[in-house]
N, C-alpha and C positions, 0 to 999 in steps of 0.2 A: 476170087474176090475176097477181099479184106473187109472184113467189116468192125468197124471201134464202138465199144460200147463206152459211154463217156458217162460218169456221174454228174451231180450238182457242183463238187470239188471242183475234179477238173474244168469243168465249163467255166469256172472262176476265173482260174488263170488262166486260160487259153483266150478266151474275149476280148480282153485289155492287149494283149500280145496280137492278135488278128487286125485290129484297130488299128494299132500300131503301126503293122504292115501297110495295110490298105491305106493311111494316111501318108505314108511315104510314097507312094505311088503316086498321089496329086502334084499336080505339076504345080510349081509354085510365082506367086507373082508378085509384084510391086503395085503398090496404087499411089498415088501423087494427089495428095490433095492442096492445092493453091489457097492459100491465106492472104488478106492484105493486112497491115497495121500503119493508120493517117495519123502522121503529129501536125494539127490545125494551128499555126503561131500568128494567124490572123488575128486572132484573141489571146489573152495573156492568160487560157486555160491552166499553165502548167508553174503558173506565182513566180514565172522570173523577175529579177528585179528591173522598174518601171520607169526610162529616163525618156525626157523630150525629147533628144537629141542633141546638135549641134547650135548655138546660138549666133546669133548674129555678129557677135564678137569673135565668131571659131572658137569659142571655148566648147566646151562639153559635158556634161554630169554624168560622166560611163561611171558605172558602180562595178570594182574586183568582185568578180560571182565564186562562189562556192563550188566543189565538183556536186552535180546535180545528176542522176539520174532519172529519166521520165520511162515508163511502159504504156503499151498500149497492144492489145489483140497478140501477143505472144512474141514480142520485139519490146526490148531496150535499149535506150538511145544515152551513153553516159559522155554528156560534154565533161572536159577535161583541160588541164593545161598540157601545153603542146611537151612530149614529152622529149623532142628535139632540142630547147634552149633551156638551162637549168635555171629553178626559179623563177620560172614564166606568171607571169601574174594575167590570166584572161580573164574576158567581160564576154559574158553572154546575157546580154538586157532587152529586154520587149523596149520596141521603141514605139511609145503610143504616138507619136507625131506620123509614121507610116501606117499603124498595126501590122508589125513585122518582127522575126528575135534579128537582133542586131548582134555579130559575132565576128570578133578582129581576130589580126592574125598570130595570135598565139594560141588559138583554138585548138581542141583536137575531138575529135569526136568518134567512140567505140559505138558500131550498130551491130545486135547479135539478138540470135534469137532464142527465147526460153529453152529448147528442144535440140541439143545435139546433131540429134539426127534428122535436123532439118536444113536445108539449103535457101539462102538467099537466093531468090530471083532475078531481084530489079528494085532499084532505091532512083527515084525519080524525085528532083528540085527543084521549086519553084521558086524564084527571085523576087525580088522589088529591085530596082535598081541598084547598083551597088558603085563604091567610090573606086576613081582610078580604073573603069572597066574590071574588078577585082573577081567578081562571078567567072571569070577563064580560069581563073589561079582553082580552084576546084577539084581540078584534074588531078592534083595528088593524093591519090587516093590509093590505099595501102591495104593489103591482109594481114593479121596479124603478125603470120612468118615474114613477113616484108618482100611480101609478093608482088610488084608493081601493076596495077589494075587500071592503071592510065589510060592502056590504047582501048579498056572495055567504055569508056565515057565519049561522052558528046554532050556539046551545051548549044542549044538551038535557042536562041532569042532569050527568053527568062526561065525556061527550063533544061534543067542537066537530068540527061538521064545514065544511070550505070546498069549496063545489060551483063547479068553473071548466069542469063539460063544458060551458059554450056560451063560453068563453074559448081563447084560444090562446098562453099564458105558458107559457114556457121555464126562467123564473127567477120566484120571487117570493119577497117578504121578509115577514118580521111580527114585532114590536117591540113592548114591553110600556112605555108612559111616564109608564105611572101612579105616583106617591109611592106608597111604601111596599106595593106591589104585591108581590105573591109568588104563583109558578105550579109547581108540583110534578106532572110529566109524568110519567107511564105507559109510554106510547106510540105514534110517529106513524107515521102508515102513507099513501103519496104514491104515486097512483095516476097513470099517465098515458101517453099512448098514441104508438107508434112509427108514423108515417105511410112507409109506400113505394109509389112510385109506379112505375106499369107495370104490364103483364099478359103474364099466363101461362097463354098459349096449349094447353100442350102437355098431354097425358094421362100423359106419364111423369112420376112422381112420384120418381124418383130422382135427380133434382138439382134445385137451386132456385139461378133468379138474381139477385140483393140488390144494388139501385142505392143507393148509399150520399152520405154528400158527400163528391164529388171522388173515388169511386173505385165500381169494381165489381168484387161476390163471386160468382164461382161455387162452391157446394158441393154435395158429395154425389158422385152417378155419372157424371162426365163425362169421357170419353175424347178426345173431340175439339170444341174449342172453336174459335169464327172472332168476333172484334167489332167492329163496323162502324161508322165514324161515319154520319151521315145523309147527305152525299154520295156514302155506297159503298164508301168506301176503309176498306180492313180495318186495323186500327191494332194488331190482338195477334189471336195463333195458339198456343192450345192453351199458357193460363196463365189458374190460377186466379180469379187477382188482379189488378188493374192501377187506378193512376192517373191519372184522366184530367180535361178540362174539364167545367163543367156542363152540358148540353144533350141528346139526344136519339140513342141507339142501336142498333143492333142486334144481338143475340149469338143466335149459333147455337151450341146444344150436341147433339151427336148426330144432327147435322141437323134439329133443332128451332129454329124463329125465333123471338125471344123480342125486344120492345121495353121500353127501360126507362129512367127520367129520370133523370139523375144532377143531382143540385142542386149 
């Protein structure tokens, strides 16, 4: 029989190292959590510029819109001129004669979400009627790489919906290049899901730890925090928050072990 007599030293470094081990051993997993973000163009929430529409003359008061950015719930939606024809002069205008945004076809429109490491679900469109049956023209819908995303749409009566749950797009674009095209939006609602990886071990539910890019959150009830690279070595003590490299951790909250990827 062997037996180790170990001081206070050694028990130092050997703990952080044991941890270590034993956090590599947990099997590791993905959680998904589903976000939505509604842009409501019911109302002219978002101060685009405000024309009656068509007059009885067919004349028109469309006003050249500016590139505009709008956010909402962790998605960006940047209307654009269509980057297809050079010099494209687009109108994106609430048309208070429908309450509708009214957008012709030199539009282009970037949808992407805050978070990288997040996936587009599902972008679902709601119409008013639109001129020339032009709500079909829709379907050119593009990924940034100019991925053709066409055959993932369908347009069922006044709503288009684009299904990407088996895709993994962070950004996608859609552009209308049809002549004399006109699409008058309702509105769109961009579904899509926050991946975090790691697991949690623990039974107390009063704190949770959130592997983020390039950094980790502790929130909630935690009084004494230790985080550990996967060598051992503790790199923060009892803070919230910290920045760190991408790779493989360990944080103990409450004397709870908790392993988590930071991307």
């Amino acid at each position: 029989m062997v037996i180790l007599s170990l001081n206070k030293t050694d028990m130092k470094r050997i703990i952080p190292t044991a941890l270590a081990i034993i956090a590599l051993l947990m099997p590791i997993t993905a959680k998904a959590e589903t976000k939505t973000a509604t842009f409501d163009f019911s109302v002219n929430t978002y101060g685009f510029p405000s024309c009656p529409g068509i007059s009885e003359t067919g004349s028109s008061s469309y006003i050249i819109s500016p590139e505009t950015a709008i956010s909402n719930n962790g998605v960006t939606i940047t209307l654009a001129p269509s980057p297809y024809k050079a010099g494209s002069k687009y109108i994106a205008n609430w048309r208070s004669d429908i309450n509708a945004l009214y957008y012709n076809n030199l539009s282009h429109f970037i949808i992407k979400t805050s978070d990288t490491g997040a996936s587009i679900t599902n972008v679902t469109i709601t119409f008013s009627n639109g001129k020339n049956g032009s709500r079909s023209y829709f379907y050119d819908t593009w990924q940034s790489s100019r991925v053709d995303l066409s055959s993932y749409y369908t347009l069922k009566d006044d709503i288009g919906t684009l299904d990407l749950s088996t895709q993994k797009y962070s950004e996608i674009q859609w552009f209308n290049n049809q002549a004399q095209a006109e699409l008058y939006i309702k509105k769109i609602e961009v579904s899509y899901n926050m991946i975090t990886s790691g697991i949690e071990n623990a039974t107390d539910s009063s704190f949770k730890v959130i592997a983020g890019k390039g950094n980790i959150r502790i929130d909630g009830n935690a009084n004494n925090i230790q985080i550990y690279n996967i060598g051992g070595a503790m790199i923060s003590q009892n803070r919230c928050s910290i920045e760190c490299q991408p790779g493989i951790y360990i944080v103990r909250v409450n004397g709870i072990a908790k392993k988590v990827i930071v991307k």
